[in-house]
C-alpha positions in Angstrom: 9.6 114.3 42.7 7.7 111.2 42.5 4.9 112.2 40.4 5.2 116.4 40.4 7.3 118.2 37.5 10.4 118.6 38.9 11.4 121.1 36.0 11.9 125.0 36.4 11.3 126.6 33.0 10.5 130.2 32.9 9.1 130.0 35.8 7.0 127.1 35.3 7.4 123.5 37.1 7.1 121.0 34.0 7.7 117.4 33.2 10.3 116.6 30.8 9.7 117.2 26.8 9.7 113.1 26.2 8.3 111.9 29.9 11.5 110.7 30.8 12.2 109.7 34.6 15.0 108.5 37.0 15.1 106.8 39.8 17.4 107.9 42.6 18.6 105.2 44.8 19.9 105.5 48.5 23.6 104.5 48.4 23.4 103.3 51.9 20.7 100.2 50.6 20.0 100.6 46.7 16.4 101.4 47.8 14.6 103.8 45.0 14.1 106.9 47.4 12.4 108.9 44.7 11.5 109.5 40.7 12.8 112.8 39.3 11.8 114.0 35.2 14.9 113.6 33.3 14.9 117.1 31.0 16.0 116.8 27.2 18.5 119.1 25.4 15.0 120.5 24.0 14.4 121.3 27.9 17.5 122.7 28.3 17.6 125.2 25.3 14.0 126.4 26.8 15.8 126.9 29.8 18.3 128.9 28.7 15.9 130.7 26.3 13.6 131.5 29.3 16.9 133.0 31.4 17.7 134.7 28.2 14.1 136.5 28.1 14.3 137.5 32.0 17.5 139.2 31.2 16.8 140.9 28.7 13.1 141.8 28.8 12.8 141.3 32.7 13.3 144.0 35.4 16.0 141.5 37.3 19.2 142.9 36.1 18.1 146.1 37.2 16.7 145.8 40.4 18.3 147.1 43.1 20.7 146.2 45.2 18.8 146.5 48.4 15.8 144.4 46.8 18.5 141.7 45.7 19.8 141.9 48.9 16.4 141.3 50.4 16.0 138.1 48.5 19.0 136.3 49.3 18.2 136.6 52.8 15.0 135.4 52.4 16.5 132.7 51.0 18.7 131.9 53.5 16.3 132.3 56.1 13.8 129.6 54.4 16.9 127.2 54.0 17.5 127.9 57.9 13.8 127.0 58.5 13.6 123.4 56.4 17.5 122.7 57.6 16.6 119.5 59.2 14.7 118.0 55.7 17.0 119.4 53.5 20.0 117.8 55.2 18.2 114.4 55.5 17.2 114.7 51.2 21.3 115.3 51.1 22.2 112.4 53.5 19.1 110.1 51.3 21.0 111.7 47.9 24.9 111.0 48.8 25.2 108.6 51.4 27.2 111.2 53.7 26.6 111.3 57.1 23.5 113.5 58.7 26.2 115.5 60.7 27.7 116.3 57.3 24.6 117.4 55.7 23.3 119.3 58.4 27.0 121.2 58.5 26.6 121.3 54.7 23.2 123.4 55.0 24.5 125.8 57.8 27.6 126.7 55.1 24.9 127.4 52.5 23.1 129.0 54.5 26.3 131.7 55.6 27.2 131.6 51.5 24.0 133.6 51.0 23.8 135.2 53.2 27.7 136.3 52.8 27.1 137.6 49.5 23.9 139.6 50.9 26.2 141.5 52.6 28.8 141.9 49.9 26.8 143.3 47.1 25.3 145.1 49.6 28.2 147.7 50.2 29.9 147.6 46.9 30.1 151.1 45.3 31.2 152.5 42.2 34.7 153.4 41.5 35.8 157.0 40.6 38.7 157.5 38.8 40.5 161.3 39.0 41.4 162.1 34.8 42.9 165.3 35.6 39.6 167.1 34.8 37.1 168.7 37.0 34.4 168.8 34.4 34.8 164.7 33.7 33.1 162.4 36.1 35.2 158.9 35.5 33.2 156.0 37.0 33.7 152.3 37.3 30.8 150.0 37.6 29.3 146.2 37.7 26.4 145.0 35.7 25.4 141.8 35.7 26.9 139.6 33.2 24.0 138.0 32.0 22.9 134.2 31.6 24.6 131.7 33.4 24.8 127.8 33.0 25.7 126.9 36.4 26.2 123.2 36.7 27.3 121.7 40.4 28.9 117.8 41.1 27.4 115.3 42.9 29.5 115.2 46.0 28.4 118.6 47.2 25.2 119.2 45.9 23.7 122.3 47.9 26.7 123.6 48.9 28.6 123.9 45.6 25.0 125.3 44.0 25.0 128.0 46.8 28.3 128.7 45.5 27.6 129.8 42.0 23.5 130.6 42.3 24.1 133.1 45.5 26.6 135.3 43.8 24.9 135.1 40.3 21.6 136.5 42.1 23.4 139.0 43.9 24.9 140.3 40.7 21.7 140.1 39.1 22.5 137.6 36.6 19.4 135.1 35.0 20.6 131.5 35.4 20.0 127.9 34.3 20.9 125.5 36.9 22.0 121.6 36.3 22.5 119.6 39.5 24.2 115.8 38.9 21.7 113.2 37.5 23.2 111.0 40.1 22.1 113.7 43.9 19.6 116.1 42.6 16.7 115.8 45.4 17.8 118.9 47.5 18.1 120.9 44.9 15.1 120.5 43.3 13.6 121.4 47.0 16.1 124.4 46.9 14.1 125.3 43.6 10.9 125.7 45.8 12.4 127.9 48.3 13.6 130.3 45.8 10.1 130.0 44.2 8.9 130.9 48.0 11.2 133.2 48.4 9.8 135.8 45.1 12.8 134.4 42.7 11.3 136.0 39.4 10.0 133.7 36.3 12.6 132.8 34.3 15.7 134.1 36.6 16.1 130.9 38.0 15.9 127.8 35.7 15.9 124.0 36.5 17.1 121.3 34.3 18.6 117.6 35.9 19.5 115.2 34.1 23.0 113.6 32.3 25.1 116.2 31.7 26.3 113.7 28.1 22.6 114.5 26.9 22.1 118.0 28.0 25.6 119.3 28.0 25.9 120.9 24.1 22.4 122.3 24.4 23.7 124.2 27.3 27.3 125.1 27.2 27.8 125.2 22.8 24.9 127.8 23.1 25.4 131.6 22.0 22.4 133.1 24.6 24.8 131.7 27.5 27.0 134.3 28.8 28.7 132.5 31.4 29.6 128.8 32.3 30.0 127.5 36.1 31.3 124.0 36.3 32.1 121.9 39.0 33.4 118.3 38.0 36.1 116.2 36.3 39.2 117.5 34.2 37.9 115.7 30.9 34.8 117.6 30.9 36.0 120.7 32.1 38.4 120.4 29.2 35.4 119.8 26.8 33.7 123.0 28.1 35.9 125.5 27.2 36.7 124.2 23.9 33.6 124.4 23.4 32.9 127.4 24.8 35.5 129.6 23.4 33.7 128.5 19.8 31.2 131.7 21.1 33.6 133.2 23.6 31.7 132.5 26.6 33.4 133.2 29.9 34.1 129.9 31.8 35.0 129.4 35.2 35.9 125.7 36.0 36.9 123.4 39.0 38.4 120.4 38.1 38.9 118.5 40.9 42.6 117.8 42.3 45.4 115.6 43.7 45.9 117.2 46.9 49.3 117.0 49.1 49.1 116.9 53.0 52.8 117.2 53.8 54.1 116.5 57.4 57.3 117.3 58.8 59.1 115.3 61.8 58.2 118.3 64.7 54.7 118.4 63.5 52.4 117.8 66.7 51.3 114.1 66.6 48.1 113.6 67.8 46.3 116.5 65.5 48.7 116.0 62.6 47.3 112.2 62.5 43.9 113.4 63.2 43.6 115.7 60.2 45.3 113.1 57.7 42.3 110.9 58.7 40.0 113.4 58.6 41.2 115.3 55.3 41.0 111.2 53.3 38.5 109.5 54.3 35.4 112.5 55.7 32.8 111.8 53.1 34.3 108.5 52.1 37.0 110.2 50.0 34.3 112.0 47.6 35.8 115.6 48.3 37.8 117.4 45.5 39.6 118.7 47.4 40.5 115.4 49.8 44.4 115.1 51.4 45.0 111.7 49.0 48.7 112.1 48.9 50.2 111.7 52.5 54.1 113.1 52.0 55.6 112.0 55.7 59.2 112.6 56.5 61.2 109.6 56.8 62.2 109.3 60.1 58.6 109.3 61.2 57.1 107.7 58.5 56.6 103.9 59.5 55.3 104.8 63.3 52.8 107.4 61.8 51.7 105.2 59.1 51.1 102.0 61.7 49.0 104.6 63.6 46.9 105.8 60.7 46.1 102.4 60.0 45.6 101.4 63.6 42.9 104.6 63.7 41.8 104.0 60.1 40.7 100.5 60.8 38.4 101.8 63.8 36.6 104.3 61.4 32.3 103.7 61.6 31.4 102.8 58.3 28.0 102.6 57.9 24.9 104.1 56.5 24.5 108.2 56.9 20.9 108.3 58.8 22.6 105.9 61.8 24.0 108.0 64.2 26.7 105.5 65.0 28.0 106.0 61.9 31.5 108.7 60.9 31.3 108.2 57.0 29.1 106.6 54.6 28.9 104.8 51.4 30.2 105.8 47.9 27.5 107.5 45.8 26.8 104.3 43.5 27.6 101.1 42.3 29.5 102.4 39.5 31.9 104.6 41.5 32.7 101.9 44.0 33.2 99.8 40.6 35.9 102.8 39.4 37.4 102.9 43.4 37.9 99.0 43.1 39.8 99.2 40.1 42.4 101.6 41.5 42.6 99.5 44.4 43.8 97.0 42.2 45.8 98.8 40.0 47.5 100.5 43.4 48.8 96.8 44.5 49.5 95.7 40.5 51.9 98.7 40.6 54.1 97.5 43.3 52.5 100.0 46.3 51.9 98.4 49.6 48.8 98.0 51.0 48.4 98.8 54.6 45.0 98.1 55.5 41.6 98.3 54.1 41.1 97.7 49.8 38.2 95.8 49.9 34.5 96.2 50.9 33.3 95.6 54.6 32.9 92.1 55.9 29.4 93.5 58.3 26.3 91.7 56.6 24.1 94.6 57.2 26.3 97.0 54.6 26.4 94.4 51.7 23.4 95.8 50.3 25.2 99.5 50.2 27.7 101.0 47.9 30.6 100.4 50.8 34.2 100.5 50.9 36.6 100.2 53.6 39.6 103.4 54.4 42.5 102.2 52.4 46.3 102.9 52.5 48.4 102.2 50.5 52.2 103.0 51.7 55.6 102.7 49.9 54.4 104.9 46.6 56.0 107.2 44.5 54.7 109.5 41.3 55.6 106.6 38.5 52.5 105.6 40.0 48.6 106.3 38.3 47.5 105.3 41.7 49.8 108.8 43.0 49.1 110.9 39.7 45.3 110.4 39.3 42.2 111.5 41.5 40.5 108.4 43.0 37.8 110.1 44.4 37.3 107.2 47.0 38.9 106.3 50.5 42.4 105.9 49.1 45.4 106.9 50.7 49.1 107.1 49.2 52.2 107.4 51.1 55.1 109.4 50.1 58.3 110.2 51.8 61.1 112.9 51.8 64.2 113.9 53.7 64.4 117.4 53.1 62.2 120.6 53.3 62.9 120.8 49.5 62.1 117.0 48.5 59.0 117.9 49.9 57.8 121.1 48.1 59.0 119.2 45.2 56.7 116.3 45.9 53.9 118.7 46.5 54.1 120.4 43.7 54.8 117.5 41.4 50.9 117.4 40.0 48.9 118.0 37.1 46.4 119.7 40.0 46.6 122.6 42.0 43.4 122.5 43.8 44.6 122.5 47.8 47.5 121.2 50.2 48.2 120.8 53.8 51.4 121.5 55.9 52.4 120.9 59.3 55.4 121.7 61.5 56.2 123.3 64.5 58.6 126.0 62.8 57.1 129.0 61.9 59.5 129.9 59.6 59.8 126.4 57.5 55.7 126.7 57.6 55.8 130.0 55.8 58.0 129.0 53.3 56.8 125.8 52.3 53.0 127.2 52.1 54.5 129.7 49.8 56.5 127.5 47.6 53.0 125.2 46.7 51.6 126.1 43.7 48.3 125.1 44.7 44.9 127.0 45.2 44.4 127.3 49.0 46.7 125.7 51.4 46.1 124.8 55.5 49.1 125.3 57.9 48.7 123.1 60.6 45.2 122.5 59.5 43.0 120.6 56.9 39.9 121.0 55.0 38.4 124.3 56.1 36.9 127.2 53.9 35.1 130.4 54.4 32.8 131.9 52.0 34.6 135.1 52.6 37.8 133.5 51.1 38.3 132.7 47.4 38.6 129.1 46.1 40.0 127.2 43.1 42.7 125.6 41.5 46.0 126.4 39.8 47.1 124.4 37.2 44.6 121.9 35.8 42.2 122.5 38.7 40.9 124.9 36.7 40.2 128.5 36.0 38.2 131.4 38.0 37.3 131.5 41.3 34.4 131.1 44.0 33.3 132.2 47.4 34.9 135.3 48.3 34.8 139.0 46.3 36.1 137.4 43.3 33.3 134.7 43.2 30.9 137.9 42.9 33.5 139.5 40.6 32.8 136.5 37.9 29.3 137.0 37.5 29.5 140.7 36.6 31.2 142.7 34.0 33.0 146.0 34.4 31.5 149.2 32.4 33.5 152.3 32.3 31.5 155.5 32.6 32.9 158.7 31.0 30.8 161.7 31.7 31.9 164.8 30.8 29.5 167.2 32.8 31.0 170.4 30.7 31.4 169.2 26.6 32.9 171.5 24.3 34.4 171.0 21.1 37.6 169.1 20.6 38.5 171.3 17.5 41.4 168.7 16.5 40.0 168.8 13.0 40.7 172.8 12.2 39.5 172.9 8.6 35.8 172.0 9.6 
């Protein structure tokens, strides 16, 4: 940054092929807080040719697992050490809040060091065939060379995500943060330089993922694509990908339901609807933008969202003061705006918020005010489609089945809330959502212990969890038959 290659190629930091730069602004101000190299599709292909090499001429994929092991806590141990200036590069990068970041970098820190312990105790499988003399086993190996590319809005902790478990596997990877936040992550390259990452496992490349997507995803050396981002380009990836039938595991982003039911408890239901919309400004995939309230509670609990939603801190993400910060740019405020206006064109009613903040000190930020919308339905874009902004939609329903209905009735499938007081109704409206993970009286949490992803068009695969190790490794069956003789099904020869 600012001046030093901020490039990992084979183990090699390197300007970009054609000198190109990009300035990274502060959302909170539209200062330039640093100039990072902007890497070519010619970078990229060397990136993937380098992770290509380390696979298959390096000693990685076969190191073992208690040397792997030792590296990712190493890792984790050096991210625990620069915490405070990795979360302050995150809160620089996004806008989000400092107590955001530094919760961020404490969940990256347990992803590594969760998947330590994982690979750690995994063990081959034996399989009885009915023969003493046959030893049947099932095993992992690595699946090779990942493409791992991670969204904006998250940018350490969806990388720790996909990099953790593809080291612990033993895979080689390329890594492409967003254009838009990549400062801690280039710092995260240096750690894992620190921490005795071999050349070439780990591989850098930012920059737009319209210029450096086909070098790296429509590549036959890639064995497996991570991505993290919108439903158009998720879409794009696994066409393309299946043209060399790559393995792809995509996030897509989602619509997500938070559906309340009259004997919910009041104070924490309205909390968490506040909390699941507008934490991070709205910029969370897998954010609680449809409200779906029961009617006969609907028009005190929305005057009390707004009442709450109108005393929400906005402000920049270093000021203490401050409970949620700016959008990540210009641009996306621009794209938040228009729905905003396209919300009240289509006949929803807006409840408070829907424009930018009135405090002279913000104007120079990329700010918007918590909006709600009430009185919507699904004819509505504003309902169907992911803002990814401070925008909430209100719903309503009579009946236990109206509202599974409402929940369901997405194009996503990423997350959901519920909350009632009965058990029972709980249980089987948690059940009935056809959606990815989904909180009982609760919003927003995760575990790295616990898988994550989508049904529907949220995607494909999964991370965190055993399964998020399970895609970065293929299966081998091992037949060894400790006492061969012959067959003798052919009896002429």
């Amino acid at each position: 940054m600012n001046g030093d290659p901020d490039l990992l190629i084979g183990g090699r930091w390197t300007h970009a092929a054609d000198g190109g730069l990009r300035q990274i602004t502060d959302p909170a101000n539209g200062a330039v807080v640093a100039t990072v190299d902007e890497a070519t599709p010619q970078d990229a292909r060397d990136a993937v040719a380098a992770a290509r090499a380390a696979f298959d001429e390096g000693s990685w994929a076969a190191t073992p697992v208690i040397d792997r092991v030792a590296l990712l806590l190493r890792i984790a141990d050096l991210l625990a050490r620069d915490k405070e200036r990795l979360a302050r590069l995150e809160t620089a990068d996004t806008g989000k809040t400092l107590v955001e970041s530094r919760i961020d970098i404490d969940d990256v820190i347990s992803v590594f060091r969760y998947y330590a312990g994982l690979v750690g105790v995994q063990s081959d499988r034996l399989v009885d065939v009915g023969d003493p003399a046959v030893i049947s086993r099932v095993v992992r190996e690595p699946i090779g060379v990942c493409v791992l590319i991670a969204p904006w809005n998250y940018p350490l902790l969806q990388m720790s995500w996909k990099v953790a478990p593809a080291l612990a596997a033993g895979c080689t990877m390329v890594l492409k943060p967003s254009e838009v936040t990549p400062l801690s992550t280039i710092e995260f390259a240096r750690l894992a330089e620190e921490a005795g990452v071999p050349a070439g496992v780990f591989n850098l490349v930012q920059g737009s993922g319209a210029v450096l997507g086909t070098a790296l995803t429509d590549n036959p050396e890639v064995d497996f694509i991570s991505f993290t981002g919108g439903l158009a380009t998720g879409r794009t990836i696994s066409r393309v990908a299946a043209e060399h039938v790559t393995k792809v595991a995509v996030e897509l982003g989602g619509k997500n339901p938070h559906i309340i039911f009259a004997d919910a408890e009041w104070n924490s239901a309205v909390d968490h609807v506040l909390t699941g919309v507008f934490l991070h400004s709205g910029q969370v995939c897998s954010a609680g933008t449809r409200l779906i309230i029961e009617e006969s509670i609907a028009d005190d609990f929305v005057a009390e969202l707004a009442t709450r939603a109108e005393r929400i801190r906005v402000g920049p993400g270093l000021d203490p003061a401050s409970e949620t910060g700016p959008l990540v740019s210009e641009e996306h405020r621009a794209k938040v705006e228009a729905y905003v206006a396209l919300g009240i064109s289509e006949g929803a009613k807006l409840v408070t918020g829907g424009a930018r903040p009135d405090d002279p000190a913000l104007r120079d930020g990329s700010f918007y005010l918590p909006t709600i919308f009430d009185r919507c339905d699904r004819s509505m874009r504003l309902v169907q489609e992911e803002t990814f902004g401070p925008i909430l939609t209100v719903e309503r329903f009579s009946t236990e089945a109206e509202a599974i209905r409402l929940g369901n009735d997405t194009e996503y499938g990423l997350a959901a809330g519920v909350r009632t007081s009965d058990a029972a109704r709980g249980e089987r409206v948690v059940r009935a959502l056809r959606h990815g993970t989904v909180w009982l009286n609760d919003f927003g949490y995760y575990t790295a212990g616990a898988e994550w992803g989508g049904f529907k068009r949220s995607g494909n695969g999964r991370e965190l969890g055993p399964t998020g190790l399970a895609e970065y490794q293929e299966i081998k069956h091992i037949w060894h038959n400790t006492a061969p003789k012959p067959a003798e099904w052919f009896k002429g020869v």
